[in-house]
C-alpha positions in Angstrom: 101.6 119.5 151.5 104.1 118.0 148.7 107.1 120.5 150.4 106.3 119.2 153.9 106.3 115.5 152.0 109.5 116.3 150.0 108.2 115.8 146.4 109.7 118.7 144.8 109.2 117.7 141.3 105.1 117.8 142.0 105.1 121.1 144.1 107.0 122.7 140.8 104.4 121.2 138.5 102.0 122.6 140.3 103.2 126.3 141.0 104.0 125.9 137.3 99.9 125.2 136.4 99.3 128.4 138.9 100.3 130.8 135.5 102.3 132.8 137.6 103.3 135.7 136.0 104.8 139.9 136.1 104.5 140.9 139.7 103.0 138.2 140.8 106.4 136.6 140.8 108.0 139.0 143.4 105.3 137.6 145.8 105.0 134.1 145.6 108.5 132.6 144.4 109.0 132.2 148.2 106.5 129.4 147.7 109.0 127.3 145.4 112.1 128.3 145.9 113.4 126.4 148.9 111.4 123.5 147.9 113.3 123.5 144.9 116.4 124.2 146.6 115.7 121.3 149.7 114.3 118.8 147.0 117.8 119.2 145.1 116.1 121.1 142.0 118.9 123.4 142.0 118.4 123.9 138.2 114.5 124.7 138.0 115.4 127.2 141.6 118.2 129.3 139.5 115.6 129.3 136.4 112.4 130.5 139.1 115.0 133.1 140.1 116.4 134.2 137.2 112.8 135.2 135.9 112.3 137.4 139.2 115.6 139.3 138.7 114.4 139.7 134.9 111.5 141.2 136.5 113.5 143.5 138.5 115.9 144.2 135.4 112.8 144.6 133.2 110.7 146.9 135.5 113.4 149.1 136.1 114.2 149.6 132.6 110.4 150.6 131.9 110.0 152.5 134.8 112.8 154.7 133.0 111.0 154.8 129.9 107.4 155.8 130.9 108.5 158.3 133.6 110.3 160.3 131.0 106.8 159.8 128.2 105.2 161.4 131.2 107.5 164.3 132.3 107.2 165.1 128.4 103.1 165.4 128.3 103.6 167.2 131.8 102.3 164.0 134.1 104.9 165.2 137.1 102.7 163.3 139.5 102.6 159.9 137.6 106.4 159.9 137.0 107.1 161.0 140.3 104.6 157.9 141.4 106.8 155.3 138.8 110.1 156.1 140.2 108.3 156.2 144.0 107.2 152.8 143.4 110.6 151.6 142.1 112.5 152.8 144.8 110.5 151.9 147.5 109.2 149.0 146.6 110.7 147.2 143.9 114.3 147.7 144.6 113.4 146.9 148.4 111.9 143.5 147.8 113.0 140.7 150.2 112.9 138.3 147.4 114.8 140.0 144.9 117.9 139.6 147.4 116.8 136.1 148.5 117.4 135.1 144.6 120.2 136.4 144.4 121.8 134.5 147.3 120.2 131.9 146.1 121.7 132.5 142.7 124.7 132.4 144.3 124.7 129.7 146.4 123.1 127.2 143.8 126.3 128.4 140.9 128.4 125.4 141.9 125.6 123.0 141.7 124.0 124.5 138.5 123.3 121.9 135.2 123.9 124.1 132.2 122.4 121.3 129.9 119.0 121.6 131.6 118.7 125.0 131.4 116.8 127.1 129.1 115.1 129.9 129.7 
């Protein structure tokens, strides 16, 4: 309702109170993002998509880590399942390349004083 009405600033607020978090934000930042982006929150859109590719970053990095813990204690089916799941489903997500255009795209228009992270 407040993206059809144009009132970015409450529609953040209240994906905000949601608690999204991990995973979660590789399905729903399609909520915010181009509400962010049309309401001219180009700031608050970067920061929402800078936290999914430190997802991506993150999850990557672990996926490394426990596949090789469990190749050591002889778990060839979980690691084989870890690096499965990163391939074909992390690294394939449609949001994941939708922040990074959008990354992209909102660079010029960015506000490094309001950003923190």
């Amino acid at each position: 309702v407040y993206a059809e009405l144009n009132v970015a600033y409450r529609a953040l607020a209240l994906y905000e109170e949601m608690g999204i978090k991990q995973i979660q934000i590789d399905s729903c930042s399609y909520l915010i993002l181009t509400v962010l982006v049309d309401g001219g929150l180009y700031t608050s859109a970067i920061k929402h998509s800078s936290s999914l590719l430190k997802l991506h970053c993150s999850a990557s990095r672990d996926i490394k880590d426990f596949s090789v813990k469990a190749l050591r204690n002889g778990l060839y089916f979980k690691a084989n399942e870890m690096i499965s799941f990163q391939r074909d489903k992390m690294r394939n997500s449609l949001q994941l390349l939708n922040s990074k255009g959008l990354t992209m795209n909102c660079a010029p228009l960015f506000m490094p004083a309001d950003f923190s992270l």
